[in-house]
Each structure stands twice: as structure tokens, then as C-alpha cells.
C-alpha positions as a Python dict, from the first residue, in 0.01 Angstrom:
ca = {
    (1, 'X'): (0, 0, 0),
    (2, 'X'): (262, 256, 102),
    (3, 'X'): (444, 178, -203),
    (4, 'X'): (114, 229, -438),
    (5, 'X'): (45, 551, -288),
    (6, 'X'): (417, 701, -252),
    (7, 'X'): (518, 597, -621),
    (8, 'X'): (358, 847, -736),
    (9, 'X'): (208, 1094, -505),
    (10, 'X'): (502, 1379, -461),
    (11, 'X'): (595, 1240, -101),
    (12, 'X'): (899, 960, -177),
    (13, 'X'): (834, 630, -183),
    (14, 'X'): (1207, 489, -77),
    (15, 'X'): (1153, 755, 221),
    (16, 'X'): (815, 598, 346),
    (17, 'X'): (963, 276, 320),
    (18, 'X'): (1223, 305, 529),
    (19, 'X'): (1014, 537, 780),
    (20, 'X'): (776, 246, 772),
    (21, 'X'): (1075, -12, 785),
    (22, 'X'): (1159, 121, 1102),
    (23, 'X'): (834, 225, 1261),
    (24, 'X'): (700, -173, 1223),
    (25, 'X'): (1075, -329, 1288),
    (26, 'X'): (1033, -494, 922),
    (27, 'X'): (1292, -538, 646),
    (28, 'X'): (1106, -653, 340),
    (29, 'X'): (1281, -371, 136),
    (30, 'X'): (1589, -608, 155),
    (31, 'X'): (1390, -893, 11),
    (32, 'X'): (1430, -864, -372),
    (33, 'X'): (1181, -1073, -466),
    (34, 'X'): (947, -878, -288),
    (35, 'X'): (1099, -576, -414),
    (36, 'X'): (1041, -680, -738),
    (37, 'X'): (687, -781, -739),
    (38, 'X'): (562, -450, -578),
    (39, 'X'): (721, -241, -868),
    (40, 'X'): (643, -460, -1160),
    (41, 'X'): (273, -394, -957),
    (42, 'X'): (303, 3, -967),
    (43, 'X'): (427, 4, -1352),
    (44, 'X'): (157, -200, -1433),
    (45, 'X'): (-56, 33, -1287),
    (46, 'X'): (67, 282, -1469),
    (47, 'X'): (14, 101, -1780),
    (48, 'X'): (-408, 55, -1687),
    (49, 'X'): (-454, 471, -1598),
    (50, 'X'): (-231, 624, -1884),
    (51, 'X'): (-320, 333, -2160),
    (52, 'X'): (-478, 576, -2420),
    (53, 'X'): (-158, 777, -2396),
    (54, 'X'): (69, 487, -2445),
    (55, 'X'): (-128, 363, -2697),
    (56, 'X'): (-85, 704, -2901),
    (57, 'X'): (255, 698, -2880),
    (58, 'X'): (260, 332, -2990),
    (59, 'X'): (68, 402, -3312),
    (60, 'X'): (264, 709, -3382),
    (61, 'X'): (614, 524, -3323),
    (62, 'X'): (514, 212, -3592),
    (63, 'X'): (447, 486, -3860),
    (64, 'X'): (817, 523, -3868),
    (65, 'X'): (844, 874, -3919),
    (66, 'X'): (935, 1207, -3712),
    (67, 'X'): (632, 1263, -3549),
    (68, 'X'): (492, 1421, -3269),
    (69, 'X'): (508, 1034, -3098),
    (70, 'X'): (851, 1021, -3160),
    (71, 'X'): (933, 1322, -3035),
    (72, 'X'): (779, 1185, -2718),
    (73, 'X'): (967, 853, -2707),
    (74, 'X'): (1330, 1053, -2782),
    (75, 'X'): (1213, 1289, -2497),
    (76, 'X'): (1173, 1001, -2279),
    (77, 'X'): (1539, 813, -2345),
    (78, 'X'): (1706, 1179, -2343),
    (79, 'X'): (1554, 1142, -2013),
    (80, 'X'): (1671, 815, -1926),
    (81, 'X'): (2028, 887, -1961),
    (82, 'X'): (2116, 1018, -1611),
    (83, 'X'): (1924, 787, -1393),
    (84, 'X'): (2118, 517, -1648),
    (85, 'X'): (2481, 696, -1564),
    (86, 'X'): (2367, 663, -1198),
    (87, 'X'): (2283, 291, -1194),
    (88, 'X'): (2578, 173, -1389),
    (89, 'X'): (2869, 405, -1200),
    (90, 'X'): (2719, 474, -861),
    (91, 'X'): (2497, 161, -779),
    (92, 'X'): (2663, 117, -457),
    (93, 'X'): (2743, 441, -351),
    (94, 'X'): (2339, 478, -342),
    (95, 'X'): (2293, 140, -163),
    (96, 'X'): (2528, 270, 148),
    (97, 'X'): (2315, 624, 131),
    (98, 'X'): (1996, 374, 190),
    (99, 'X'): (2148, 193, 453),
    (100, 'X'): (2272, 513, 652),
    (101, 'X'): (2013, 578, 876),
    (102, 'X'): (1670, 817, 875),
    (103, 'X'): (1871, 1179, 920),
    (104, 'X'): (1919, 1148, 553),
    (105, 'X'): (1553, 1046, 500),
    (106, 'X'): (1439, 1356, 683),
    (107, 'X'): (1692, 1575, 519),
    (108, 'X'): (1587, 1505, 153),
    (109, 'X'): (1169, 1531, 236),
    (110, 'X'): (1244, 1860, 378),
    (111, 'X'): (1435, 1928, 18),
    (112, 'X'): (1161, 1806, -126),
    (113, 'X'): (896, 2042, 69),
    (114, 'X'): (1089, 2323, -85),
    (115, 'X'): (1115, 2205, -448),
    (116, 'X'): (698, 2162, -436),
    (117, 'X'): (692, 2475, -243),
    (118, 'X'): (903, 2649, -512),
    (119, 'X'): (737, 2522, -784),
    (120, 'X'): (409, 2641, -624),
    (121, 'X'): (516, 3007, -579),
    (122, 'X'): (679, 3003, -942),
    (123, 'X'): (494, 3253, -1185),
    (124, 'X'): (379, 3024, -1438),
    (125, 'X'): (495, 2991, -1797),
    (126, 'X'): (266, 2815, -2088),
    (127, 'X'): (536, 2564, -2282),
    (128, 'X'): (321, 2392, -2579),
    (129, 'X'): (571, 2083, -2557),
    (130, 'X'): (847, 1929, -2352),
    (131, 'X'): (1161, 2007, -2522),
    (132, 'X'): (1457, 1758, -2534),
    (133, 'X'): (1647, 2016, -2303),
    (134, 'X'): (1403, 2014, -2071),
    (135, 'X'): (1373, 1604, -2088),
    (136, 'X'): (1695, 1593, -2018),
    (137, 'X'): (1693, 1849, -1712),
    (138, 'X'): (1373, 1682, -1547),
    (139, 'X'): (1585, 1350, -1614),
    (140, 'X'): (1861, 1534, -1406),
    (141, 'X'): (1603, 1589, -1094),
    (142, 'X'): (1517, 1191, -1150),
    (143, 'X'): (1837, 1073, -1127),
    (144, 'X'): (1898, 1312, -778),
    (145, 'X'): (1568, 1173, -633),
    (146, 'X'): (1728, 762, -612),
    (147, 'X'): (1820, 964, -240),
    (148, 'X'): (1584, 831, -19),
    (149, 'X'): (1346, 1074, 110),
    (150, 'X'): (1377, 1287, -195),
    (151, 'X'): (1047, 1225, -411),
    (152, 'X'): (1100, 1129, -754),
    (153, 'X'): (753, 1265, -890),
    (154, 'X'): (771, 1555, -667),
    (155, 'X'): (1141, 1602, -833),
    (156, 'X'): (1067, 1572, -1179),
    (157, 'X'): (725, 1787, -1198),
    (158, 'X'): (824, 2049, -985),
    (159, 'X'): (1159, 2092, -1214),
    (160, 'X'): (908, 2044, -1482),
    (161, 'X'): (681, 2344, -1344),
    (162, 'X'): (1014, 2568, -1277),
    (163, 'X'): (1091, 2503, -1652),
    (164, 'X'): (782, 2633, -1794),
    (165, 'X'): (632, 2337, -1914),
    (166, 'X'): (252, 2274, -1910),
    (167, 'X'): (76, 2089, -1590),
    (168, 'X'): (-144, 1863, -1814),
    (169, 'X'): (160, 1719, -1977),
    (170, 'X'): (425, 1691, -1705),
    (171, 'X'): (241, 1467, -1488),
    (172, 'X'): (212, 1230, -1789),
    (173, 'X'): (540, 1247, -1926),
    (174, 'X'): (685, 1213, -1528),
    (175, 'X'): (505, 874, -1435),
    (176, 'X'): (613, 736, -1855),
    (177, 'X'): (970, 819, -1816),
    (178, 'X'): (967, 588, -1477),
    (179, 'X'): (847, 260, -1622),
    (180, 'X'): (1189, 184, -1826),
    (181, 'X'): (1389, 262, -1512),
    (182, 'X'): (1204, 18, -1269),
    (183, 'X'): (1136, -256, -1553),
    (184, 'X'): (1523, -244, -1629),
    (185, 'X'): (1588, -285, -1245),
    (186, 'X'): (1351, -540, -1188),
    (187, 'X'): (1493, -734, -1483),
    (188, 'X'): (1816, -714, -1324),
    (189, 'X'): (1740, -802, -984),
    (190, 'X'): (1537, -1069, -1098),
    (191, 'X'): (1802, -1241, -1308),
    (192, 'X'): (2033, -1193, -950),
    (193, 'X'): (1768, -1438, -790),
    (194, 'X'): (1783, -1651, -1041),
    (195, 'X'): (2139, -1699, -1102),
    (196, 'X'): (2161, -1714, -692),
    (197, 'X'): (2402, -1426, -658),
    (198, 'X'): (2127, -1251, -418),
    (199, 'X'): (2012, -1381, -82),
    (200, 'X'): (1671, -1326, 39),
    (201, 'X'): (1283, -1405, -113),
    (202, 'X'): (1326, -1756, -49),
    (203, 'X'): (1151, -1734, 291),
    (204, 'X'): (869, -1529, 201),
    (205, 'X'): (482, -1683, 68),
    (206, 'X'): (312, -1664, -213),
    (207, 'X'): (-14, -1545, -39),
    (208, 'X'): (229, -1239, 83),
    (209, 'X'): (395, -1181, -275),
    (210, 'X'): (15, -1178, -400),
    (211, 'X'): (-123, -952, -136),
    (212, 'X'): (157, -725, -176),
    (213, 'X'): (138, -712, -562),
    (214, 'X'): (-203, -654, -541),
    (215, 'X'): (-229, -378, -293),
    (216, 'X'): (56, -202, -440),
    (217, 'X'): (-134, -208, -780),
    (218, 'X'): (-455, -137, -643),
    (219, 'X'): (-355, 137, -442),
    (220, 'X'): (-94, 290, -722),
    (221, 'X'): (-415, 353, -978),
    (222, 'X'): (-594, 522, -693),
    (223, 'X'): (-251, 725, -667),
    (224, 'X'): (-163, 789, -1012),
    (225, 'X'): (-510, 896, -1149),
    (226, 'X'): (-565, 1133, -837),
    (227, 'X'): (-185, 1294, -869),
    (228, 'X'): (-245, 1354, -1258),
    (229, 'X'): (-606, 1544, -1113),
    (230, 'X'): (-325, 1707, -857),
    (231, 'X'): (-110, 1892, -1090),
    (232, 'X'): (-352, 2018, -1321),
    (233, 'X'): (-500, 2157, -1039),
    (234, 'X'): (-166, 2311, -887),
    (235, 'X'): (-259, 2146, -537),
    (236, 'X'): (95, 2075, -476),
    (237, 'X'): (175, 2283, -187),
    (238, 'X'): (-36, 2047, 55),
    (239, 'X'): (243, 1784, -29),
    (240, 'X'): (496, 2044, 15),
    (241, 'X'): (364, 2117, 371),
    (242, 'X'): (324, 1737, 458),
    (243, 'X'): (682, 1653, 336),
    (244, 'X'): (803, 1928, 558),
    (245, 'X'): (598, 1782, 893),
    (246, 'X'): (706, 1452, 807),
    (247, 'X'): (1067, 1542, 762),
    (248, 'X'): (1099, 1788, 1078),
    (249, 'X'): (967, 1502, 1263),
    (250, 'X'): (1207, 1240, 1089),
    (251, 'X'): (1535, 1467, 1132),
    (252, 'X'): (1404, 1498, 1525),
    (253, 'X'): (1370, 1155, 1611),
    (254, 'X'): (1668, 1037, 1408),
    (255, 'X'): (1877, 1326, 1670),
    (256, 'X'): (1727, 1196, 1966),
}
């Protein structure tokens, strides 16, 4: 459920996790198998609310011409390329940051409070189309959001919003540029498990890898549709004042 709701609304789902991780005295964001199921769950969620859009770029891609669809899909690798540059050359430089404790967790919401606060105040600029500049920029804010506690939707449509571009679009384009990302880590963990060079998932049931993949799921089309409704709407400073609460509180109790 938390990871349903947090993939997409603005608040960080790796932050929630481990806030929840420690709150409950759980681990399961070690277990890869786990891991896996609940984000093959959100992208597929993904794929139910935004399948007229994906379709449209699917039937503009096959016509194999420079189109408005292609545009889109270039947009979206131009995008791709830092969060790529991260996981190939600083994989485990970002698997100590997870494992260094919640100061870090409460540090990066409050970061995120001000980007959504920022982006809130911003006077507003009418872009027609997402340039491959700005693809690349909002790719930028991605890649920075693998911190924990630093929301990756938050991230990429507030730096969106700061650029200029349109609400109705960046919402869109932020929760399509994600899918590669998380099926290309899921594929990768996933062969780990099966060539046994990962420990854990063997100990956990298939009623709880079920119940899990269909919570998360559940719970991120709930999330998705209403965060698309969100930014249109320019409601993004309630987030902004949540993250903020939540990460004040985080940063205390990690101190005491």
C-alpha cells in the first residue's frame, strides 16, 4: 500500500519505506523478490490509468516517421540517460546512502517540501511541448531523487513546473519516463535471484507476494489517477507542507 500511494504521489516512496521499515521493525525492502513484485505492480498500474496515452505513442512510433510520438519517445530516453549513468557508476554508492540511517531520509523530504513549495510560488509559464532540453533536465532531478526521502515525482514535476512546461503534460510524461527505469531494475534483480548471486525471497509466501502485488497495484491507480487530477490543479503545496511535517519530525527523532 505505502508503495502504491508514494510511487507516485510527490511524497517519496524509498523515504516511506524506510520510515515504515523502522516504525513496524520490518525489512522486506531487503527482500528482492518482494521488491520486485511491488514495482512490476506500480508500472503496471501505470500502464491501466495512462493506456490511451501509451497507446498514441505506440501508433505514432510504428508509422516510422518524425512525429509528434517520436518526439515523445526521444524525450523520454534523453531522459533516461542520467538515472542510467547513476545505476551503472554509482549503484553502490546509493545502496550505502539507503542503509545510513533516517537523518538522511528527513533531510531530503524537507528538500523536497521546498522544491513543491518552489514550484508552487513560481509565476507560471505556458510551454506547448516538452523540449529535449528540458527532458533531459527533469531527467537530471530523477536521477537526484534515487536519495531516499527525496520524491521522484515531486522532483521531476516540480523541475518540470520551474521550466515552464505545461501541468497537463508533465504529470504524464513524469510517471512514462519511470516505467523503463524500474522494468530495467527489476529485470536485473530478478536475473540476480535466479542466477543465486542474491540472498533473500526464499523465505517469504506466495499469499504475501500476492497480497503485496495486489495492494501495491490497487492502491498505485488510486494514486496515479488522483496525482495527474493534482497537478492540473496546482494542489501541490499540501504535499509540500506534509513533506516538511514529516521530515521535521524524521530529522528529530533520528537526533534523539
Amino acid at each position: 500500500m505505502i508503495q502504491g500511494l508514494t510511487e507516485y504521489l510527490p511524497v517519496s516512496s524509498s523515504g516511506h519505506l524506510a520510515i515504515g521499515s523502522a516504525l513496524f521493525d520490518i525489512q522486506g525492502e531487503d527482500n528482492l523478490t518482494f521488491t520486485i513484485v511491488v514495482h512490476v505492480a506500480t508500472v503496471l498500474s501505470t500502464l491501466v490509468i495512462l493506456w490511451k496515452e501509451i497507446g498514441w505513442i505506440f501508433r505514432g512510433l510504428f508509422k516510422f516517421e518524425m512525429n509528434d510520438e517520436t518526439k515523445y519517445v526521444i524525450n523520454i530516453i534523453v531522459s533516461m540517460i542520467p538515472i542510467g549513468i547513476v545505476g551503472v557508476f554509482f549503484k553502490d554508492t546509493v545502496e550505502e546512502i539507503f542503509g545510513s540511517g533516517l537523518l538522511i531520509v528527513g533531510l531530503m523530504l524537507l528538500v523536497t517540501a521546498s522544491l513543491l513549495a518552489f514550484s508552487y510560488f513560481a509565476k507560471p509559464r505556458t510551454k506547448e511541448h516538452i523540449s529535449m532540453k528540458d527532458a533531459f533536465i527533469i531527467g537530471l532531478a530523477q536521477a537526484c531523487a534515487v536519495m531516499p526521502g527525496l520524491s521522484r515525482s515531486g522532483s521531476t514535476i516540480a523541475t518540470g513546473l520551474l521550466l515552464g512546461d505545461k501541468k497537463e503534460k508533465l504529470a504524464q510524461f513524469s510517471f512514462l519516463m519511470v516505467i523503463p527505469p524500474i522494468l530495467g531494475e527489476a529485470l536485473l534483480d530478478g536475473m540476480k535471484i535466479v542466477k543465486g548471486a542474491a540472498e533473500g525471497g526464499g523465505d517469504i509466501s506466495l499469499l504475501a507476494l500476492v497480497v503485496g502485488f495486489l495492494s501495491a497495484f490497487a492502491f498505485g491507480c488510486l494514486a496515479c489517477k488522483w496525482m495527474i487530477d493534482i497537478v492540473k490543479k496546482g494542489k501541490l503545496i499540501y504535499f509540500a507542507i506534509y513533506c516538511a511535517i514529516v521530515g521535521a519530525i524524521t530529522v528529530g527523532c533520528s537526533l534523539i
